[in-house]
PAMIZA-311410 format. One record per residue (C-alpha): residue number from 1; x negated, y, z negated; residue in three letters. Coordinates in pm, whole numbers, plus 50000, padded with zeros to 5 digits. Example, Ala and Ser with C-alpha at 12.3 -4.5 7.8 and 13.67 -1.06 7.14 Angstrom:
BEGIN
   nr      u      v      w  rest
    1  48770  49550  49220   ALA
    2  48633  49894  49286   SER
This chain:
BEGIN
   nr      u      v      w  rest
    1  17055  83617  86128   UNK
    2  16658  83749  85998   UNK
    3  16410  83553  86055   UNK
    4  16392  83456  85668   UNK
    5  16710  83286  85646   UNK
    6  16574  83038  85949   UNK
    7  16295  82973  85779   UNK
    8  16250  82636  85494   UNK
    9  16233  82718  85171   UNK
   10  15839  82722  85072   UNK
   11  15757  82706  84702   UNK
   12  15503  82992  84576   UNK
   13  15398  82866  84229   UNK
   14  15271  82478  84208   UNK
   15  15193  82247  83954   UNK
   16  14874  82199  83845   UNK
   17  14916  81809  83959   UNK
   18  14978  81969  84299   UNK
   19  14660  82203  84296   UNK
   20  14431  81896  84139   UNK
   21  14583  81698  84507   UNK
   22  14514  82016  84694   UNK
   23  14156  82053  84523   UNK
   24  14041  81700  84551   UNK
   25  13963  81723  84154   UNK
   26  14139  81592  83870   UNK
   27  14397  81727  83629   UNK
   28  14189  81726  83339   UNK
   29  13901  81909  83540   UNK
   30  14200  82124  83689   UNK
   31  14306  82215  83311   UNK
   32  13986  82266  83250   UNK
   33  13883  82492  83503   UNK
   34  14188  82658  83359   UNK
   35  14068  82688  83058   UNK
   36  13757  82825  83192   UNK
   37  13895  83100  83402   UNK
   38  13767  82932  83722   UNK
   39  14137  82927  83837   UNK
   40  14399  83157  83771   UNK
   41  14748  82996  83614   UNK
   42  15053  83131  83479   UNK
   43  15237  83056  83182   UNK
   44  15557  82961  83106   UNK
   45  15609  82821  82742   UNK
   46  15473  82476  82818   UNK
   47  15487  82541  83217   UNK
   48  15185  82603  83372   UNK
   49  15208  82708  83794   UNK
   50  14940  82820  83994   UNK
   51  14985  83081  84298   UNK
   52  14961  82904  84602   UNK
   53  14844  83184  84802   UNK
   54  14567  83282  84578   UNK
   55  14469  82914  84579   UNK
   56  14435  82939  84978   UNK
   57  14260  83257  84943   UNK
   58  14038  83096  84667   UNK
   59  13978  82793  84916   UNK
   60  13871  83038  85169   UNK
   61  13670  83239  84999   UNK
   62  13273  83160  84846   UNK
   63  13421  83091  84508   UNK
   64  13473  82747  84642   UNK
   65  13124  82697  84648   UNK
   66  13108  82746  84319   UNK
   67  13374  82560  84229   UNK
   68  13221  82247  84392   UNK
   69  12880  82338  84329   UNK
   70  12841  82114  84018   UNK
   71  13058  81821  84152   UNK
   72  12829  81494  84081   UNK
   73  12811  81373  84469   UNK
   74  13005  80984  84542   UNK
   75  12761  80724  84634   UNK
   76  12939  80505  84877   UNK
């Protein structure tokens, strides 16, 4: 058997409610940030997926300074 068939299925694409969890943001600043170009999303008729491994390499990267750059900061 490879190595492949052993390993759990792992999905690629995600939703953009998945991406907003991942991001800490909402969907509507998720969409928007879309919209904007800040994040890259596919297309699909009415389904929109984002690449998961761009994501991580977007999280690991300095553009996630800038994404968070503007965030109003939580009082607690």
């Amino acid at each position: 058997m490879s190595a492949a068939k052993n390993k759990p299925f792992e999905k690629r694409y995600i939703t953009v409610e998945e991406a907003s969890a991942f991001l800490g943001i909402s969907t509507v600043t998720c969409y928007r940030y879309i919209k904007e170009g800040v994040l890259q999303a596919s297309r699909l008729r009415t389904l929109i997926r984002i690449d998961k491994l761009w994501l991580e390499k977007f999280m690991a990267g300095s553009a996630r300074e800038k994404l968070f750059e503007n965030r109003p900061q939580v009082q607690r």
